[in-house]
N, C-alpha and C positions, 0 to 999 in steps of 0.2 A: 578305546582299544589299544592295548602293546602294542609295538612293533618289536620284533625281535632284533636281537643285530646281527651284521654278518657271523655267519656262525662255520667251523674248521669241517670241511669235511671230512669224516672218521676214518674213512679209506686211500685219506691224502695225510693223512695228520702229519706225517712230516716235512709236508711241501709248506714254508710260512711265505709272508712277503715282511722283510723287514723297513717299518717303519718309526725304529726308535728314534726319530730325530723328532716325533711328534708327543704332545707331550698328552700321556693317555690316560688322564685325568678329569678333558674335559668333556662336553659331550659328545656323544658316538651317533647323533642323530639330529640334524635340522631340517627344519621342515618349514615349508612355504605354501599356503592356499591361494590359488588365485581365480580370478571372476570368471576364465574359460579355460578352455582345454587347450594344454602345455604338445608344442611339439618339437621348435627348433631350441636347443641349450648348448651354452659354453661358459665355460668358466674364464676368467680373466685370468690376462696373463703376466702381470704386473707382481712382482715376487715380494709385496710387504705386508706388514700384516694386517694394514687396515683394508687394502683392496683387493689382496688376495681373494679377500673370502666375496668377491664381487659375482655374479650370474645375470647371463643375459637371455631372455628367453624368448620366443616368439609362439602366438596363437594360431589354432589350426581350428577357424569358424569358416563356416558354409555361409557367408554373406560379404559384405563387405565391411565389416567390423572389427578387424582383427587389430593386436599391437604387438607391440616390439618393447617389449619393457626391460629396466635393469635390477634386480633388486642388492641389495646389500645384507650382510648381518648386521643387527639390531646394536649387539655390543661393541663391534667396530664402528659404525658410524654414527652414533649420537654421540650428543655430547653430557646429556646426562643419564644413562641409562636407566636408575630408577625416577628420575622426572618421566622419563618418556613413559614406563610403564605404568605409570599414575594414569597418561592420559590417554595411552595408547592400549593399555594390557601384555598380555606374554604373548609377545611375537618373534620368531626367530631370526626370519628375514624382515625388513622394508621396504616399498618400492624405492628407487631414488628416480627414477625421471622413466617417461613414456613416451611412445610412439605411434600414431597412426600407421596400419599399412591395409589400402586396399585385399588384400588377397592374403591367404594367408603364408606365412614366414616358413619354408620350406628349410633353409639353415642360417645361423649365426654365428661369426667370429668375432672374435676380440683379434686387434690388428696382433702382430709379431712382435715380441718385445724384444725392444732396443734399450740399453743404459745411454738414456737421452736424459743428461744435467737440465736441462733447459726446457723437458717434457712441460705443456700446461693444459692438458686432454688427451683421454683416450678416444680409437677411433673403433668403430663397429664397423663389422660388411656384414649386411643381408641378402635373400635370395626370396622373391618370389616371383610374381610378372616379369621383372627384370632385378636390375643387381642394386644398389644403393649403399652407399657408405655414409655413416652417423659419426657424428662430435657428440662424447658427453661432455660435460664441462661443468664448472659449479658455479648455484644459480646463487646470483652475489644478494640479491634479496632476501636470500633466507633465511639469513640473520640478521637484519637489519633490524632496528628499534627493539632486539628485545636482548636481553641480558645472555652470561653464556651457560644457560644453560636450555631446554627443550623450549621454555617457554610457554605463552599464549599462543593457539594455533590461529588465533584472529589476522594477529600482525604478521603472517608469515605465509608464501607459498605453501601448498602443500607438498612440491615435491625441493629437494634437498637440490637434485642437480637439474641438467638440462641437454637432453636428447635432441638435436638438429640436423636434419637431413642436408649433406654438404654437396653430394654427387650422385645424380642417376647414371648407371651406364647402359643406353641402348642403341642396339643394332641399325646400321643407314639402310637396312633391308626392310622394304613395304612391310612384313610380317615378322614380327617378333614372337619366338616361339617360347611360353613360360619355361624359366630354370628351374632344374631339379633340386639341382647340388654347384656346390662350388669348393676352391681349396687357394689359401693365398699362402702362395710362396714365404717360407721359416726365412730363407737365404736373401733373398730378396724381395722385399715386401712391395714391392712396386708393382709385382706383379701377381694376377691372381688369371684362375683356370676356371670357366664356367662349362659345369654340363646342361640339355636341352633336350625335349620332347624331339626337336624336329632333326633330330642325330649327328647333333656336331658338338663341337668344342669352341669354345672359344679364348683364347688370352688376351689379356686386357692389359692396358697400362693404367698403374692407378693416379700417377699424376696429370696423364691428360685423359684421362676419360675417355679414351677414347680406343677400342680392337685392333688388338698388334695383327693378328692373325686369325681365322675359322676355319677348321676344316672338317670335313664329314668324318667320323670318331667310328660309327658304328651305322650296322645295316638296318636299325631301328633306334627308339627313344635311347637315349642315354640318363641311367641313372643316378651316376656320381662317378666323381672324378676328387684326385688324391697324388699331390705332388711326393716325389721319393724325398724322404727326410735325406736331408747334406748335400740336395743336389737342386742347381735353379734351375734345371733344364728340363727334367725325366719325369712326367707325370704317368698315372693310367688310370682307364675310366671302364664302367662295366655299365652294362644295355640291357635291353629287352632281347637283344642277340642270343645272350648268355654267353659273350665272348670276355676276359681281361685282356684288354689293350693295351700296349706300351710305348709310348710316346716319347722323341727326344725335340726338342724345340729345336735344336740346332740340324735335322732334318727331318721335316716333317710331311717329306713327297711318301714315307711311308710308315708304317708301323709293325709292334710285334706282338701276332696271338700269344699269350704264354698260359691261355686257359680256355677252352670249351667246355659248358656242361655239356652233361649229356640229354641228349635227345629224350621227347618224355612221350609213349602213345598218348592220342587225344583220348576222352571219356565220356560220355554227357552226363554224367556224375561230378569228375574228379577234373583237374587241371585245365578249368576252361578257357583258361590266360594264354594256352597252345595256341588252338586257334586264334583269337582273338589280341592276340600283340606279337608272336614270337615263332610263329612258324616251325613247332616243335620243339624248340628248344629252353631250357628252363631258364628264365628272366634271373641275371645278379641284380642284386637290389644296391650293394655296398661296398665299396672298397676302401682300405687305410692303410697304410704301409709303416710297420713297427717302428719304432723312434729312433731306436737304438741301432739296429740290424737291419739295413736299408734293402737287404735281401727280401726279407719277410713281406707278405703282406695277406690282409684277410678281406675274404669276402664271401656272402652267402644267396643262397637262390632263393626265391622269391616261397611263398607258404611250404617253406623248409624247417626243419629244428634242429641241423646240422650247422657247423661253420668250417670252410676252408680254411684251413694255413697254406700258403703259396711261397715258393721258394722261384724268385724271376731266372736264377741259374739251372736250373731243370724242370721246364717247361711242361707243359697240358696234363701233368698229374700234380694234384697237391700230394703237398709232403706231410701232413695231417689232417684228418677232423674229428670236431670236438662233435661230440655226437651222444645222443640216447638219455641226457637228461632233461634238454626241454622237452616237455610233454606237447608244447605249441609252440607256431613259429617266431622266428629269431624277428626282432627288428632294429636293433640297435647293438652297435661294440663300441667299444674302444682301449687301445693298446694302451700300457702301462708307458709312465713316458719315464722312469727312471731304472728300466732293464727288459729284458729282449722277452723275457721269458711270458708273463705275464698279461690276460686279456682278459676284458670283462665283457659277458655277455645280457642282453636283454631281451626278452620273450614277452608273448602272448600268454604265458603259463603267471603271468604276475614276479618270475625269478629272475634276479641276476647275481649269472655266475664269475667267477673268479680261475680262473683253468691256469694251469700251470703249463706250459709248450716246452721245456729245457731239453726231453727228449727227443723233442723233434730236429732239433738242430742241430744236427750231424752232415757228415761231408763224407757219403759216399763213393768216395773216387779212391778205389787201388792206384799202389805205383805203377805208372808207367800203363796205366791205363786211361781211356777216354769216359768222360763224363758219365756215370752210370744212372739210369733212372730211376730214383728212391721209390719203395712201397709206400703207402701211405700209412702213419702210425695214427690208428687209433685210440683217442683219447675222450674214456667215458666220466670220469670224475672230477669234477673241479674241487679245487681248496679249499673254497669260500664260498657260501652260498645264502641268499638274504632274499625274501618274501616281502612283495608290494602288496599294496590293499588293491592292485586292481593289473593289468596289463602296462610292461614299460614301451614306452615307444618311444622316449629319448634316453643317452646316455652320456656322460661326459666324466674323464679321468684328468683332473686336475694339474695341470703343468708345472705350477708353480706350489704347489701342497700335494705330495703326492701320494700321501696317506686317504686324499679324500676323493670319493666317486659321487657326483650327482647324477639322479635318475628324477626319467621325469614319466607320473601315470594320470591318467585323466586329466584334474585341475587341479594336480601335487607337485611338487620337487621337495626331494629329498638329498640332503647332504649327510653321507655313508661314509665313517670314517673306517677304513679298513686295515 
């Protein structure tokens, strides 16, 4: 079967995303099969060319099965690329090293990139039972006895590197309540932000392993939590509440609503998550706060096919939504990490969109006036628009290649150069 590629949408056509720095020649499409169903993804944040194209991805099985694996592209990391295809076939990714994890992998980071001369591994943080952070590092066995190129697979590990669980971090509380989500500080990687079923926060310090602080976040589950890009301090998290939260670590006796949905009647057809988790109100499943524009940030309700734009300077109305092209609801974004304007979405409809936000970002305030409350601008067409073989449920906008979007559907990942 085709896959089509991202294709302009006709009635945006002159919205682009410029990525001339990529060189648009090579493939517009890779592609990864794996042995279960894909949920947690991130792209590495290492800016060369052979690790760029790195993915780390986590299983979402209903047992005790699940893993935590890295895979690589094919052409960047052999060393003979047509030996390997002799013995391997046409593969786009490979794995390079795996992981056991009880439960399954709810999200995954690749740590914050530092220009560290003296780097010799990358670090992972995971999230599911509790939080755990991985060493990859390269398995010096496997290339040992054999010449340099792919070789006999007899004398050789089968995997290239080597995934080692370094640090669990868990709670000195009798009941540890499983994590949703988590977000580790750009500014300072020492610290990272966990959200919890049982309605807290938690931050952590990553060198001692050990919780700076916890405080109760929200009036029910907390579903993800999302440090403000440029700042160690300011994170916000979003619940079964249906509240956006805003947190400053440097006082945290209180915090700032800057969004309630709205209230939904219960049904015994439709929205039965009302009763059942949220006491009326429409559960946020998501929050990210735009890279560039630390104002910004998006998040969406729970079997919605809208998304929020949120502006933290003028509070309890957003300042956009993207609205009326998923058919089904949203499950996954993420912000463009080299300009403000730019977010991709992913649905239940199999589509992820491309939306262009630049007119949202205005600054309604007359002189000599106080703060005005924006109308929300309606935004029904995206720029870009690209068809999965099945439902996305992950997403991830590449940091250091920013031309490329991996999505991830069933037991696929796909590398989307846009």
């Amino acid at each position: 079967m085709t896959i089509p590629d991202f294709q302009p949408n006709r009635s945006s056509a002159n919205s682009t995303i410029d990525n001339s720095v990529e060189n648009r020649s090579q493939k517009k499409i890779y592609r990864h099969d794996a042995p279960w169903p894909i949920y947690a993804l991130d792209w590495s944040n290492v800016p060369t060319e052979q690790e760029a194209f790195r993915l780390a991805m986590g299983s979402f099985v209903e047992d005790s099965t699940n893993k935590l694996q890295i895979i690589g592209r094919t052409d960047k990391v052999t060393y003979d690329y047509d030996k390997f295809r002799q013995d391997y076939g046409e593969k786009d990714f490979i794995p390079l090293a795996e992981a056991d994890s009880r439960y399954p992998v709810t999200k995954v980071l690749w740590e914050p990139w530092k220009d560290n001369k003296g780097r010799q591994s990358d670090h992972i943080m995971s999230s599911s039972d509790n939080l755990r952070l991985w060493e990859l590092t390269e398995n010096i066995l496997y290339n040992q006895n054999t010449s340099s190129t792919i070789g006999s697979r007899r004398n050789r590990p089968e995997s290239q590197m080597k995934l080692e669980r370094r640090m669990t971090f868990v709670n000195q509380s009798e009941f540890s309540a499983p994590i949703t989500s988590f977000d580790w500080n750009e500014l300072d990687p020492n610290i990272i932000v966990t959200s919890s079923i049982d309605t807290t926060c938690t931050v952590w310090n990553v060198e001692t392993c050990q919780a700076k602080t916890q405080l109760i976040a929200h009036d029910r589950d907390v579903y993800d939590v999302a440090f403000m890009h440029g700042s160690a301090d300011v994170f916000a998290s979003v619940g079964a509440d249906g509240s956006v939260r805003l947190f400053d670590m440097r006082a945290l006796n209180h915090s700032t609503i800057i969004y309630e949905a709205p209230l939904v009647p219960s049904s015994p057809s439709k929205n039965n998550f009302v009763s059942a988790i949220s006491d009326g109100s429409q559960p946020l499943l998501r929050i990210q706060f735009n890279r560039i524009n630390s104002n910004l940030l998006a998040t969406f309700h729970m079997d919605s096919n809208d998304v929020q734009i949120l502006d933290i300077r003028y509070p309890t109305v957003p300042i956009a939504e993207l609205t009326r092209r998923h058919k089904r609801s949203v499950n996954c974004f993420g912000w463009a990490p080299h300009d403000a304007k730019h977010i991709c979405t992913g649905g239940d409809d199999s589509q992820v969109l491309v939306w262009d936000t630049r007119s949202t970002i205005k600054t309604p305030i007359g002189e000599n006036s106080s703060m005005e409350r924006p109308i929300p601008h309606i935004i029904q067409d995206p720029v870009l628009a690209y068809t999965a073989e099945s439902a996305v449920h992950s997403l991830s906008w590449s940091q250091s290649m920013p031309a490329w979007i991996a999505v991830g559907f069933g037991r696929t990942i796909q590398a989307l150069l846009v």
